[in-house]
C-alpha positions as CSV (number, residue, x, y, z in Angstrom):
1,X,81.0,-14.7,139.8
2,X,81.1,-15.7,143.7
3,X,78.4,-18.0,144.3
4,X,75.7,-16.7,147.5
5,X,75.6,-19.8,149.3
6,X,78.8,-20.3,149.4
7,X,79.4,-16.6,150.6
8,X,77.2,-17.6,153.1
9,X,78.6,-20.4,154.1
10,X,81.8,-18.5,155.0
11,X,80.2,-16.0,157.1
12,X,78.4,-19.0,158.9
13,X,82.4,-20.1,159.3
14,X,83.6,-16.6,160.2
15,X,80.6,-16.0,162.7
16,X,80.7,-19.7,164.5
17,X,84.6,-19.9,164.2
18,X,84.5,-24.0,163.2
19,X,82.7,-26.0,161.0
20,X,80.1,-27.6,163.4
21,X,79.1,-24.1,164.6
22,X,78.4,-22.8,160.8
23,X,76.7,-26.1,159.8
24,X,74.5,-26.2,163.6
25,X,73.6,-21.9,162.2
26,X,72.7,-23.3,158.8
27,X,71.0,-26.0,159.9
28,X,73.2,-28.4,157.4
29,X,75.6,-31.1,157.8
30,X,79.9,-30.1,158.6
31,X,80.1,-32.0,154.8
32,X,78.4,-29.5,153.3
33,X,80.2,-27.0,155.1
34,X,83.3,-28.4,153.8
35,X,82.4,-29.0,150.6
36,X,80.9,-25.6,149.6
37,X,84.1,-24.2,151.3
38,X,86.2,-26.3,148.7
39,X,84.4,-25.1,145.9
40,X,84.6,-21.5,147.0
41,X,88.5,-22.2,147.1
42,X,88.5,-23.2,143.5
43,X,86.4,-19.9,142.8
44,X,88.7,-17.5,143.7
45,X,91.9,-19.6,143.3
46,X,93.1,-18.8,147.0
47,X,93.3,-21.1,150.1
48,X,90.3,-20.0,152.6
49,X,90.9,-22.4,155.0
50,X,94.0,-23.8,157.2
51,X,94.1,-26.4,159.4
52,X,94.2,-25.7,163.0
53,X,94.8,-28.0,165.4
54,X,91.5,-30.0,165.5
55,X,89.4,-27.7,163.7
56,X,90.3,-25.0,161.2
57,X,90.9,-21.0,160.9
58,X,90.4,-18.7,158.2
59,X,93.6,-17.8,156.1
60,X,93.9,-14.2,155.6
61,X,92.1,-14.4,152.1
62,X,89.8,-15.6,153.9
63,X,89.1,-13.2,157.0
64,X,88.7,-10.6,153.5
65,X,86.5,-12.9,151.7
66,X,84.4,-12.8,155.2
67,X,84.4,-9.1,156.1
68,X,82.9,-8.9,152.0
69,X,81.1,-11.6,152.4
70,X,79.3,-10.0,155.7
71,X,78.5,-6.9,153.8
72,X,77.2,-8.5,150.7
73,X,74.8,-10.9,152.7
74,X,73.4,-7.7,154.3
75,X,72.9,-5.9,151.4
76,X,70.7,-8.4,150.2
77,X,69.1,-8.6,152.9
78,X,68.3,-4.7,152.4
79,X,67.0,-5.5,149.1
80,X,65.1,-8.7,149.8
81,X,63.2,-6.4,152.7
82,X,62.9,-3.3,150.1
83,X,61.0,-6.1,147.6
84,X,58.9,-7.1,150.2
85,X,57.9,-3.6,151.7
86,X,57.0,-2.7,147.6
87,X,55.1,-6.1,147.0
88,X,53.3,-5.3,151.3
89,X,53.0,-9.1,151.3
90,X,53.7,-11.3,153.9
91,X,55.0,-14.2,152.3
92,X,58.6,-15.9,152.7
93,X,59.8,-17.6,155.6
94,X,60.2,-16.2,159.2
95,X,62.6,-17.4,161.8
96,X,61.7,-16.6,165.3
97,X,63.2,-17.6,168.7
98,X,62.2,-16.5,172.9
99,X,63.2,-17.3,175.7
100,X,61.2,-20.4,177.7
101,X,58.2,-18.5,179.4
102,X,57.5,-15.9,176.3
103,X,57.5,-19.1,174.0
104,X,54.8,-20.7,176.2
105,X,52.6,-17.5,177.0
106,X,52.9,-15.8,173.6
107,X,53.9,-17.8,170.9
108,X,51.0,-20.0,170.4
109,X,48.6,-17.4,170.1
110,X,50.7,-15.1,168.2
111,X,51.6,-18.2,165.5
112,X,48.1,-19.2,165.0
113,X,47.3,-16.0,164.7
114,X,49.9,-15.5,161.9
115,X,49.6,-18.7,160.1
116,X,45.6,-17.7,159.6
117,X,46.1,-14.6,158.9
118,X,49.0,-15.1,156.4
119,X,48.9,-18.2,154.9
120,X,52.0,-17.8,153.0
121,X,54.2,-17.5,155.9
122,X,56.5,-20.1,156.8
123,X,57.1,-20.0,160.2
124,X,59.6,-21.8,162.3
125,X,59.9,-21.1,166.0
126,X,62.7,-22.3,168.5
127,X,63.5,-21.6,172.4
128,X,66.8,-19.5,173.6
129,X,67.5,-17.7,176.3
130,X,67.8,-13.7,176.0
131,X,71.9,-13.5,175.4
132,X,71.5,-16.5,173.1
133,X,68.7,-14.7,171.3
134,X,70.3,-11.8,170.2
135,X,73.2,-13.8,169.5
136,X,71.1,-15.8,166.8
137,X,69.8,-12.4,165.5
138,X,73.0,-11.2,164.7
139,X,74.5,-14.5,162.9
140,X,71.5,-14.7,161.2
141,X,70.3,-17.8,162.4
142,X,66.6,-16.3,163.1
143,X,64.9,-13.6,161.9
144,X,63.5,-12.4,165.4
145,X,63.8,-13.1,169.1
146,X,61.8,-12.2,171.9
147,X,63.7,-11.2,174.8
148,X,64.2,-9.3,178.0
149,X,65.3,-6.2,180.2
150,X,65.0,-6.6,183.8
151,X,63.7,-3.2,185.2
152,X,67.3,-2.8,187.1
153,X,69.5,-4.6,184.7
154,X,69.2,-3.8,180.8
155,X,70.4,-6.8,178.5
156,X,73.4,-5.5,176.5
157,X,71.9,-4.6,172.7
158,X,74.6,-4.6,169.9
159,X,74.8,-2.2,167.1
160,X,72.6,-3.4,164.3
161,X,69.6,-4.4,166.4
162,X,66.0,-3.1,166.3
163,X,64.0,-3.3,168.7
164,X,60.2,-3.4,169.7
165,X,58.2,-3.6,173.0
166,X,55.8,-6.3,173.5
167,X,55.1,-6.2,177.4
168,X,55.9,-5.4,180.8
169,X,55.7,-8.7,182.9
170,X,55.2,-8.1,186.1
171,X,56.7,-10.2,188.8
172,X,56.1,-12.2,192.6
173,X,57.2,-13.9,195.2
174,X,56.4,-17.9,195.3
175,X,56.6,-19.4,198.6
176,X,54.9,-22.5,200.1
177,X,51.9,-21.9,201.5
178,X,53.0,-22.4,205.6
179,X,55.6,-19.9,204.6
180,X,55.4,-16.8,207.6
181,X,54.5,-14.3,204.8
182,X,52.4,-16.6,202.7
183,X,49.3,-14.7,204.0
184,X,50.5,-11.0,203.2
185,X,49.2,-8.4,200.4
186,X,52.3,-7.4,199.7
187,X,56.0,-8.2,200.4
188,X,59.9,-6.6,200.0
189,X,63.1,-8.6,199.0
190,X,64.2,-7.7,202.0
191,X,61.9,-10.0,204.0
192,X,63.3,-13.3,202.1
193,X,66.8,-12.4,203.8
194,X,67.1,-15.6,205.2
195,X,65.3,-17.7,202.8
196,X,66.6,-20.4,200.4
197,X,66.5,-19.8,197.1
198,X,65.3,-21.3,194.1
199,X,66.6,-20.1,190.9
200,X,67.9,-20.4,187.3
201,X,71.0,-22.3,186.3
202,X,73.9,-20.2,186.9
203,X,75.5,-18.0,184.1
204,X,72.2,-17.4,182.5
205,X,71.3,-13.5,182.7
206,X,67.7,-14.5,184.7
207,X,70.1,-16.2,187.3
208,X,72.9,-13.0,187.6
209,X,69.9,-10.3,187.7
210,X,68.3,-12.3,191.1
211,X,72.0,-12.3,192.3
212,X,73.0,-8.7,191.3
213,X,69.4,-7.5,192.8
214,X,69.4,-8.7,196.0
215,X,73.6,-8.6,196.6
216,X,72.1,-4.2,196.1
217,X,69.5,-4.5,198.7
218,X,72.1,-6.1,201.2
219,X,70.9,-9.7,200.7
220,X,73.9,-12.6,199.9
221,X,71.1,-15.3,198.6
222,X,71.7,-18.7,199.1
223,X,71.1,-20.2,196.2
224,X,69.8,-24.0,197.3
225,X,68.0,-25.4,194.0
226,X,69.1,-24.3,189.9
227,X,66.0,-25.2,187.4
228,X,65.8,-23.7,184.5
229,X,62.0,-24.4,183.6
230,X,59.5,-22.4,186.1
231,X,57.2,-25.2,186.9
232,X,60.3,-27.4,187.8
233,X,61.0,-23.9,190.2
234,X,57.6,-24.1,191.1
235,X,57.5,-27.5,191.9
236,X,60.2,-27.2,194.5
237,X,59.3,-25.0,195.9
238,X,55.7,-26.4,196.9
239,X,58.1,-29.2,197.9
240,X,59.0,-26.4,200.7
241,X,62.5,-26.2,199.4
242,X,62.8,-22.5,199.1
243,X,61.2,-19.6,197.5
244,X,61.2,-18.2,193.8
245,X,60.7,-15.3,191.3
246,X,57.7,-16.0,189.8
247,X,56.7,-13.8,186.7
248,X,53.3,-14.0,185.3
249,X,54.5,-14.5,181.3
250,X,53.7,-18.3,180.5
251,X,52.7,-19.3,184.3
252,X,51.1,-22.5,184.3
253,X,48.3,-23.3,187.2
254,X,50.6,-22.7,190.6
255,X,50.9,-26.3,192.4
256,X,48.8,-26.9,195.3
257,X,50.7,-25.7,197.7
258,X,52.5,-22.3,196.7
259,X,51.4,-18.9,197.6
260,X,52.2,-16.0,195.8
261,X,52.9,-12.2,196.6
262,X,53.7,-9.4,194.8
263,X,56.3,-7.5,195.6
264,X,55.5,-4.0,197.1
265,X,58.5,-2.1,194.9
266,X,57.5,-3.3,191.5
267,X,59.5,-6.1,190.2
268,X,59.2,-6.0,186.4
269,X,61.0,-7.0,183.3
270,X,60.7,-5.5,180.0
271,X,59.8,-8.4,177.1
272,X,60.5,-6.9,173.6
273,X,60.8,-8.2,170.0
274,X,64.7,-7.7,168.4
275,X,65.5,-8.1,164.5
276,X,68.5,-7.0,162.1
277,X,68.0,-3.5,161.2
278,X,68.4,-4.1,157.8
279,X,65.5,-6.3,157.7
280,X,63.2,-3.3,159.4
281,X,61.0,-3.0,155.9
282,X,60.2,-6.5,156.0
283,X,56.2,-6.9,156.1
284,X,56.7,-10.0,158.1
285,X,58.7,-8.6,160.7
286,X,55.9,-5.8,161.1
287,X,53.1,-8.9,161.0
288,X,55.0,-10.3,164.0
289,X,55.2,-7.6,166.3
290,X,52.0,-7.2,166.0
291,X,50.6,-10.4,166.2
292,X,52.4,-10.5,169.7
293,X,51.5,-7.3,171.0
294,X,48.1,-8.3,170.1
295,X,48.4,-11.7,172.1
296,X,50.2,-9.9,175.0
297,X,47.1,-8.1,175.5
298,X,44.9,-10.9,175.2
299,X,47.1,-12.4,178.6
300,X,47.2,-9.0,180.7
């Protein structure tokens, strides 16, 4: 009889590709990792593992064991959701993850709400960014994220991903406040032409969707300052170091000193809830979309 856990731990391996990447996703130590692998070996007589380089690879017998492995883990998955939709309680333990500004403006309310609500729920909660979300969803390494679409630019969404809308987060300009259109009701990309920009670190899907958006309206932005936190954005700017993209999910107080303007073609991005399909019956999944739609519209 081939043991779960150590099933799982070879999808972990097969997922991550090394041994610190399955024992980071299972939130255990690389001996463990290694251990349960040898004692998986001795289970079905075959070698899973061979050395390479460094680090290690799966043998063939063991890229089979994995593609099984994957299939099994989901099917019990399927079934743990089917016993939970029969029992409709929402008990168990629920991973969730978002991206920094939806973990600050939603999260707490939505987690207290939860916790009161349904006592029996363990939750755990983590930050990622969108791409590193989804990423976690499909290894199994949450249960849900929270990410984003920008209105222009659609985050990729892999097979095997369901998906639920939270919010639309509307967007604006920050700018210090002697900035030339500081004072106006309204303002278009276009106008920030010649303005320095403060952004996200580069590579993150935030950073490439200011790039890719104003590169279409004929802008090549000059990127002076990379922050990934939005009051560390803020904060330079009101330091009158450039201008930013300030959405209203999670903002704290703006700094003395920053104006903000909306933008007069609505800047928006789509925030949404993602979860393994085959977890879709799964009473606590339901409970969590709902607890933050409900805080979404306590904050718009």
């Amino acid at each position: 009889m081939l043991n779960l856990e150590r099933l799982r731990t070879l999808d972990a391996l097969a997922r991550h590709g090394s041994v610190s990447g399955a024992a980071e996703g299972l939130h255990v130590t690389t001996s463990a990792v290694s251990q349960q692998m040898s004692k998986l070996e001795r289970e079905v007589g075959q070698q899973l593992l061979a050395k390479n380089g460094r680090g290690v690879r799966l043998t063939d017998a063991g890229r089979l064991l994995a593609e099984h492995a994957a299939r099994i883990l989901s099917q019990v998955e399927l079934a743990q959701s089917a016993l939970e939709a029969q029992r409709g309680q929402v008990v168990g333990e629920l991973r969730l993850a978002a991206f920094p500004t939806a973990l600050r403006g939603l999260f707490p309310m939505a987690l207290a709400a939860l916790r009161g609500d349904h006592p029996a729920l363990r939750l755990q909660s983590r930050e990622l960014e969108p791409e590193r979300g989804i990423d976690a969803v499909l290894r199994g390494d949450v249960d849900l994220a929270v990410v984003l679409d920008w209105y222009n630019k659609p985050l990729p969404m892999p097979e095997g991903l369901a998906k639920a809308s939270i919010l639309e987060d509307r967007v604006e300009i920050a700018m210090p406040e002697g900035h030339p259109l500081a004072g106006r009701r309204e303002v278009d990309l276009e106008d920030f032409a010649d303005d320095e920009w403060v952004a996200w670190p580069e590579g993150e899907f935030c950073h490439e969707w200011l790039l890719y958006t104003l590169r279409t309206k004929g802008i090549e932005p000059r990127i002076a300052h990379r922050a990934g936190e939005h009051h560390t954005q803020l904060a330079l700017v009101a330091a009158g170091l450039g201008v930013c993209v300030a959405p209203r999910l999670g903002r704290d107080p703006l700094p003395s000193g920053v104006r903000t303007v909306p933008v007069r073609h609505r800047v928006h991005r789509y925030v949404y809830a993602v979860w393994r399909a085959d977890a879709d019956r799964r009473p606590s999944i339901r409970a969590a979309v709902e607890a933050l739609r409900t805080a979404a519209e306590e904050i718009t």
